[in-house]
C-alpha atoms as an extended CHARMM CRD file, in Angstrom:
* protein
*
        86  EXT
         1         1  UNK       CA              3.0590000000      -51.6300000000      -22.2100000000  PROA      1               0.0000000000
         2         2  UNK       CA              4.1680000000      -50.9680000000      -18.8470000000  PROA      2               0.0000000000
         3         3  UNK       CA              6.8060000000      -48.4480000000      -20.0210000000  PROA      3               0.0000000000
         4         4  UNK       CA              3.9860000000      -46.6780000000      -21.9120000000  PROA      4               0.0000000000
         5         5  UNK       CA              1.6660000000      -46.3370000000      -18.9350000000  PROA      5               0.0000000000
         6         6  UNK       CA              4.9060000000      -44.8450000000      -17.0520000000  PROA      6               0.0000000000
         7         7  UNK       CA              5.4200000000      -42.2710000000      -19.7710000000  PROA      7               0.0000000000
         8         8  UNK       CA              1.9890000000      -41.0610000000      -19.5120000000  PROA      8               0.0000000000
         9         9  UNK       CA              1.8380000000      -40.6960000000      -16.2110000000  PROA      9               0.0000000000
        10        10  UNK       CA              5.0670000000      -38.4590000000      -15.9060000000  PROA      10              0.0000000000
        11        11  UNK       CA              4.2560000000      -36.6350000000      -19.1710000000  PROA      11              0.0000000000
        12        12  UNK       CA              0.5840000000      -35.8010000000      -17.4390000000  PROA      12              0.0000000000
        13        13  UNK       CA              1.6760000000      -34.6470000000      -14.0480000000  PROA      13              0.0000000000
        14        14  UNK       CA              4.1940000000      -32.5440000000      -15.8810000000  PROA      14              0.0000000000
        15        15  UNK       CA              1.5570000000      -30.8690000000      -17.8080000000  PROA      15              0.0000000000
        16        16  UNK       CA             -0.8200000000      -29.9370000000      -14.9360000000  PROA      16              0.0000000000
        17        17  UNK       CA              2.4100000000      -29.3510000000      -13.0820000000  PROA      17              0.0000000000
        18        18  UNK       CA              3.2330000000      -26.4600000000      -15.3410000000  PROA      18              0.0000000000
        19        19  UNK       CA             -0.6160000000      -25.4780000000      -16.1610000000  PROA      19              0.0000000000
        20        20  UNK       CA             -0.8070000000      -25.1470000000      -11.9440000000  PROA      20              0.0000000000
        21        21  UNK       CA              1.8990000000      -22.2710000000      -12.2530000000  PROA      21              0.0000000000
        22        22  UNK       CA              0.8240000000      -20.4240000000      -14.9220000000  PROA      22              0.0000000000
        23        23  UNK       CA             -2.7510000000      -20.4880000000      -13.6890000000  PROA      23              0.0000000000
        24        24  UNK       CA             -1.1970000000      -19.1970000000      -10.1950000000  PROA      24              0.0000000000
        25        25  UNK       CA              1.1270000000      -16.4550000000      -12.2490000000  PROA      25              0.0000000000
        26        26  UNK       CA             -2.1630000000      -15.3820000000      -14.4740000000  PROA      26              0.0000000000
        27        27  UNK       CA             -4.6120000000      -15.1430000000      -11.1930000000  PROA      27              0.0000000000
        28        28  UNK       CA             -2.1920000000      -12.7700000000       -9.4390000000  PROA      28              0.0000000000
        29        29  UNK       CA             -0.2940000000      -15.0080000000       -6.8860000000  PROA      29              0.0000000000
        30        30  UNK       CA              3.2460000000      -13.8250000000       -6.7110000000  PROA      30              0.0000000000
        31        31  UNK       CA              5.6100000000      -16.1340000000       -6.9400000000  PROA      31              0.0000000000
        32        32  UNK       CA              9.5440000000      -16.1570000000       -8.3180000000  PROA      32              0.0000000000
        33        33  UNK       CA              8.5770000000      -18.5440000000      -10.9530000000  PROA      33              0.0000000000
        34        34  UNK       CA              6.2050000000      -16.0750000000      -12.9800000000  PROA      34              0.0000000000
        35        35  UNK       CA              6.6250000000      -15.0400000000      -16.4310000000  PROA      35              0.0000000000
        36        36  UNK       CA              7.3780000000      -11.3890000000      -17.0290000000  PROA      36              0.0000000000
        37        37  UNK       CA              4.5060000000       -9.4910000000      -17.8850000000  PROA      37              0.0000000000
        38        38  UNK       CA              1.8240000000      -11.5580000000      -15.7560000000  PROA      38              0.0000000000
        39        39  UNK       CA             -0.1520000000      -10.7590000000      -12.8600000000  PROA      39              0.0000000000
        40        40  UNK       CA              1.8820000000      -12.6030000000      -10.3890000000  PROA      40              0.0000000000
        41        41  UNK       CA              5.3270000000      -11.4830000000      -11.7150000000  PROA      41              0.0000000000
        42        42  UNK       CA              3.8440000000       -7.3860000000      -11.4710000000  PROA      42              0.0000000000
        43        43  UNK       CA              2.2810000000       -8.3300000000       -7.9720000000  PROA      43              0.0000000000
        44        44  UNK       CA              5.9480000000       -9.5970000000       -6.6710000000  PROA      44              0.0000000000
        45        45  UNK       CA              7.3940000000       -6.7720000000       -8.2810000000  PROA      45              0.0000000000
        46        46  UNK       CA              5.0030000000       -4.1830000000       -6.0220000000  PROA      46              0.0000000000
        47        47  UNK       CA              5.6750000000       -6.2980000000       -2.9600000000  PROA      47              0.0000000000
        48        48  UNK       CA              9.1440000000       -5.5010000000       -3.4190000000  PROA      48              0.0000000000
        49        49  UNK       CA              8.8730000000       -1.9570000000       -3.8630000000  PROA      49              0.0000000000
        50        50  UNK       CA              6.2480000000       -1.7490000000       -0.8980000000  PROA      50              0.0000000000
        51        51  UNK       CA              9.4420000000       -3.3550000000        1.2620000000  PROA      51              0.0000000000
        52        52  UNK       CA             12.1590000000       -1.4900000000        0.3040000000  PROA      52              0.0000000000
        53        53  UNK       CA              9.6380000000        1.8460000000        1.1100000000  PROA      53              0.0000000000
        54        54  UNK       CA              8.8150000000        0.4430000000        4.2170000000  PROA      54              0.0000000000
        55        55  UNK       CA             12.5930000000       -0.3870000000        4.9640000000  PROA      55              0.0000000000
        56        56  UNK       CA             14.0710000000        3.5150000000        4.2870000000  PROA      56              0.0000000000
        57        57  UNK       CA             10.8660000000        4.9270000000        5.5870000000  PROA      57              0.0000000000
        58        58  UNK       CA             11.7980000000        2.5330000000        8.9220000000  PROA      58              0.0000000000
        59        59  UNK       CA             15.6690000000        3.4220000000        8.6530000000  PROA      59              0.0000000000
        60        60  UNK       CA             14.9520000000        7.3460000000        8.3430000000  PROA      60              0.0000000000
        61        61  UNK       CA             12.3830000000        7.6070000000       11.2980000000  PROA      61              0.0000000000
        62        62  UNK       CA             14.5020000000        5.0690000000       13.6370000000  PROA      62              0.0000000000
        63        63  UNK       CA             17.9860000000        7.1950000000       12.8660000000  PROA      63              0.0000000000
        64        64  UNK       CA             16.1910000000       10.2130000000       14.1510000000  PROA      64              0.0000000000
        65        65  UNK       CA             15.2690000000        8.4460000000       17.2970000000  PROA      65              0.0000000000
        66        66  UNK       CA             18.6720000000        7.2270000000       18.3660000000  PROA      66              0.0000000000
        67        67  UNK       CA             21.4860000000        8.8300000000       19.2480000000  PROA      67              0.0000000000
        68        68  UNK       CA             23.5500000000        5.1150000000       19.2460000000  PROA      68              0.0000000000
        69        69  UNK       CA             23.6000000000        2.2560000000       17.3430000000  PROA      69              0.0000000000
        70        70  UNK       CA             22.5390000000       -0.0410000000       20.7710000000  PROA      70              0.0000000000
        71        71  UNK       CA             19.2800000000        2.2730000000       20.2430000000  PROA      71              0.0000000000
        72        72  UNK       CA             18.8890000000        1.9030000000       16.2170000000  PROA      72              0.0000000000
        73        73  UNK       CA             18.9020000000       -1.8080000000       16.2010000000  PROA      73              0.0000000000
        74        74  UNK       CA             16.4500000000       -1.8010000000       18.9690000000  PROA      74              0.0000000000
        75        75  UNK       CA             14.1820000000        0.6160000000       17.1270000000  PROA      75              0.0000000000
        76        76  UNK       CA             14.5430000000       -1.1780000000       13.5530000000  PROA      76              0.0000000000
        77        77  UNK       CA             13.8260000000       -4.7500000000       15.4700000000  PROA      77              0.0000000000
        78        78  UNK       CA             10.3810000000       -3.2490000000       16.7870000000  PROA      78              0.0000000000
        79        79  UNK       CA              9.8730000000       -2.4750000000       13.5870000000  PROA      79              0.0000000000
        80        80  UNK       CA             10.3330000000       -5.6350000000       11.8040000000  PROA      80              0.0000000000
        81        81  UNK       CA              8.0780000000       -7.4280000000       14.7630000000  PROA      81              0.0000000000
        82        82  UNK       CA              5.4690000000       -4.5520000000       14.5800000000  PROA      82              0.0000000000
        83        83  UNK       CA              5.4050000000       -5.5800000000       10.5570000000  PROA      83              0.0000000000
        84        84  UNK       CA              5.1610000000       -8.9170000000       11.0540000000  PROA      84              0.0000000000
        85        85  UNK       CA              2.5070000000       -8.8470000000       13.4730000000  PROA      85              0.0000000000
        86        86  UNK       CA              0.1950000000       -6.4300000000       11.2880000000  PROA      86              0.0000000000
């Protein structure tokens, strides 16, 4: 009796367990964890895309501003803050 009780108490926080993520995938939330072809999964996809834009776009305009590398790494790590803080 006491084995069964233990079984259905794993078995049902397993299910809502797994019903939690692909509620969260389905909704849009981007996660790792998502299916292919789900809202989430395209969402982390885009995010991706949006940061390796964002990273060229920063490693193009901060190249043209320094002539050294002392100067590069100072203008990429005012960019990183400046995206972190917006």
């Amino acid at each position: 009796m006491r084995l069964t009780a233990v079984f259905l108490g794993l078995a049902s926080f397993l299910l809502v367990a797994c019903a939690r993520n692909t509620i969260d995938c389905a909704m849009g939330e981007a996660r790792s964890d998502c299916a292919p072809g789900t809202a989430g999964a395209e969402k982390k996809v885009q995010l991706e895309e949006a940061a390796k834009t964002f990273d060229a776009i920063d490693d193009a305009r901060c190249r043209s501003y320094s002539r050294d590398s002392l100067g590069y790494l100072e203008c990429r790590s005012k960019a990183a803050g400046s995206r972190q803080s917006f």
